[in-house]
C-alpha positions in Angstrom: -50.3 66.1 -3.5 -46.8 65.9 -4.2 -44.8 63.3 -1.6 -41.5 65.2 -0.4 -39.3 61.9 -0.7 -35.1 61.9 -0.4 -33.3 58.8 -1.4 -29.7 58.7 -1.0 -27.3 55.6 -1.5 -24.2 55.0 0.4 -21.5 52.1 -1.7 -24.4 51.4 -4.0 -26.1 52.9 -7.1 -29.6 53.9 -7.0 -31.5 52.5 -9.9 -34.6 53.9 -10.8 -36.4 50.6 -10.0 -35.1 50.8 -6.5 -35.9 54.5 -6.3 -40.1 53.3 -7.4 -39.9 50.6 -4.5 -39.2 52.6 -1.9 -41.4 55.8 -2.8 -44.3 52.7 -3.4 -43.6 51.5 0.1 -43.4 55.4 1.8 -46.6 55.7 0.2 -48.2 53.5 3.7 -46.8 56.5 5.7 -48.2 58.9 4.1 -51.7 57.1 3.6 -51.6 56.8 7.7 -50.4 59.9 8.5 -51.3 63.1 6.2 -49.0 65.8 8.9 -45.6 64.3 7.3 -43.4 67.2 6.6 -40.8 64.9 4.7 -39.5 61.6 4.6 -35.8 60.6 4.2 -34.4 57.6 3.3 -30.2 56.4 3.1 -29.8 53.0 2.3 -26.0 51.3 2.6 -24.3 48.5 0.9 -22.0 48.0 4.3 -18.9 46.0 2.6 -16.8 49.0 3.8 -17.6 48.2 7.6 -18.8 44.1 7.4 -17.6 42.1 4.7 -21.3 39.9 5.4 -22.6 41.7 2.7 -25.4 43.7 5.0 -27.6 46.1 3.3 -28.6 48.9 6.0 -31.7 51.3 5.3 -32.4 54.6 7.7 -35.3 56.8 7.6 -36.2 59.9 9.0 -39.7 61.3 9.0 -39.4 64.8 9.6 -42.8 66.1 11.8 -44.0 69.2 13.7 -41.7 68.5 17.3 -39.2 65.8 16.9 -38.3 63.5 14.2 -38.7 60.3 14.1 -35.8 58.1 13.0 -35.2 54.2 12.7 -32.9 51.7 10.8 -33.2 48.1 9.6 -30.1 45.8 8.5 -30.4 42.3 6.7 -28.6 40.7 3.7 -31.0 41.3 1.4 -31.8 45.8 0.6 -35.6 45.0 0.0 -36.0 43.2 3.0 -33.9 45.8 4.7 -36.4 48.3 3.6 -39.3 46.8 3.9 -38.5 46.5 7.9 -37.3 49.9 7.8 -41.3 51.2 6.7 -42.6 48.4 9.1 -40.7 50.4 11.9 -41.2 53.8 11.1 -44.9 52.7 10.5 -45.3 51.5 14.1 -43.2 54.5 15.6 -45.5 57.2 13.7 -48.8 55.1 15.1 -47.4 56.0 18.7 -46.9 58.9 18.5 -49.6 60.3 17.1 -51.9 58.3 19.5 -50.1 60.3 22.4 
């Protein structure tokens, strides 16, 4: 089945090894939850807001009824997507047990 996956980069260039991590990583959604229309990802180098350095990934998982969107900053843009899945893992788990 092919995944409908959208990466986009905000102040920072999307390698293609960055681009494998996080379709490896959406792959968990998917696996959990086969009614996923589309998944969208933006991940942020935020020097042009906070000079800390913070990496910022959003997600959107486009369903049937609303969407369900979340965001995770750190320092480091793995770990800031690798928070981002864990959230948008436990927000699709809720609301498909409702």
């Amino acid at each position: 089945m092919d995944r409908d996956i959208i990466i986009s980069g905000v102040h920072l260039e999307l390698t293609d090894a960055l681009k494998q991590i996080v379709f490896e990583k959406a792959e968990k959604l998917f696996r959990h939850e086969g009614r996923i229309i589309r998944l969208r990802f933006e991940l942020e180098h935020a020097t042009a807001r906070d000079p800390s350095q913070e990496f910022i990934a959003k997600g959107r998982i486009e369903i049937q009824g609303p969407d369900i969107i979340a965001s995770a900053i750190s320092d480091d843009l793995y770990k800031s997507v690798d928070l981002l899945i864990q959230k948008l893992d436990r927000q699709l788990h809720e609301h498909f047990r409702k």
